[in-house]
C-alpha positions as CSV (number, residue, x, y, z in Angstrom):
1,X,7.6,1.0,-11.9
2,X,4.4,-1.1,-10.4
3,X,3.5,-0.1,-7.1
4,X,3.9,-3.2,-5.3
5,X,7.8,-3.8,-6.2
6,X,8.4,0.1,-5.4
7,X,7.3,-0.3,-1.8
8,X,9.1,-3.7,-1.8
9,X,12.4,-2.6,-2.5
10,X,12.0,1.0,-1.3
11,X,15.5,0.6,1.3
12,X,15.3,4.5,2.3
13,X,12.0,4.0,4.3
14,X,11.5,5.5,7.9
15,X,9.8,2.9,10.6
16,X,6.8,4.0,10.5
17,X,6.8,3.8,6.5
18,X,7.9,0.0,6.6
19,X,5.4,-0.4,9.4
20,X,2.7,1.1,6.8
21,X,4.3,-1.2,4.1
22,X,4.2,-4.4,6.0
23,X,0.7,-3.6,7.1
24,X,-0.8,-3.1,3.7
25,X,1.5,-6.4,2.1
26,X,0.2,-8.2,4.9
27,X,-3.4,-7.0,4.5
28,X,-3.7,-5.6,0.8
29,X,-7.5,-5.9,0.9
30,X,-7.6,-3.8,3.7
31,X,-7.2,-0.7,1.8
32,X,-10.3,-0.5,-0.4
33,X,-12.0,0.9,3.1
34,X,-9.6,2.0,4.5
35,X,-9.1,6.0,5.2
36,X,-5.1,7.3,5.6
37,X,-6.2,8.3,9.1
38,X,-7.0,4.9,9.6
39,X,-4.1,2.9,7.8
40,X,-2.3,4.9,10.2
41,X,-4.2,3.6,13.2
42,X,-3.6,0.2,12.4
43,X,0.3,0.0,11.4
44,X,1.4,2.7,14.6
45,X,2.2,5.4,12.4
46,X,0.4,8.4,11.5
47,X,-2.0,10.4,8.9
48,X,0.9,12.0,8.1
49,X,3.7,9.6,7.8
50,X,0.9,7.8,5.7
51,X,1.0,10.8,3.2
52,X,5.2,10.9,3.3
53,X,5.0,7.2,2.5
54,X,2.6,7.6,-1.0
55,X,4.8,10.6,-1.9
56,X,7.6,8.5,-1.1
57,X,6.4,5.8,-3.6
58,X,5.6,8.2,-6.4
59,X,2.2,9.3,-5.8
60,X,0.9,12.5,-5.1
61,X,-1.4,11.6,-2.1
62,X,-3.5,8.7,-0.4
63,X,-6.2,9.0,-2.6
64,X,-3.8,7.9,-5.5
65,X,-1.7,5.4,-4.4
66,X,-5.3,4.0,-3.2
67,X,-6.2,3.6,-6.8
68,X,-3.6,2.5,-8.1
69,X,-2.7,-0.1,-5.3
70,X,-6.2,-1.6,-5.7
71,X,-5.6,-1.5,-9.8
72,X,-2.1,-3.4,-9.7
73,X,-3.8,-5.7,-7.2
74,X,-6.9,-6.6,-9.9
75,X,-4.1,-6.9,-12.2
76,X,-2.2,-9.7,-10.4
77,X,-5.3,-11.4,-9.5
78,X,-6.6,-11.8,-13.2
79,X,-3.1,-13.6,-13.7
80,X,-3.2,-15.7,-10.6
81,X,-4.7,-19.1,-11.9
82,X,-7.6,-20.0,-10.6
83,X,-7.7,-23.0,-8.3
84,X,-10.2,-26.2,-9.3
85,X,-12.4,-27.7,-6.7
């Protein structure tokens, strides 16, 4: 299942998890820099309730759901028409 839709229609998350959710749907560009500490920082949760959240949506660990976030991103992006000035 892509990525995106998972963490969309995930209903078992914790507060802090949807917090992490709504903070990378609201900023998806944000995570190409982005460290877990940080992502943690910035939607009130933790380092660690980052890492529940990836394992939550089927990765193993930041590092992964990192990749393929950013990949599924790409991937809507290319199918996104482009606008014409």
């Amino acid at each position: 299942m892509e990525i995106i839709r998972q963490m969309q229609e995930r209903k078992d998350l914790t507060e802090r998890e949807r917090n992490i959710r709504d903070y990378l749907m609201e900023h998806p560009e944000a995570v190409i820099s982005m460290t877990a500490k940080q992502l943690g920082e910035v939607s009130y949760s933790s380092t660690a309730a980052v890492s529940r959240f990836c394992r939550k949506i089927g990765c193993q660990d930041y590092g992964e759901f990192r990749l393929r976030f950013l990949s599924e991103l790409r991937r809507v992006d290319r199918r996104r028409p482009q606008s014409i000035l």
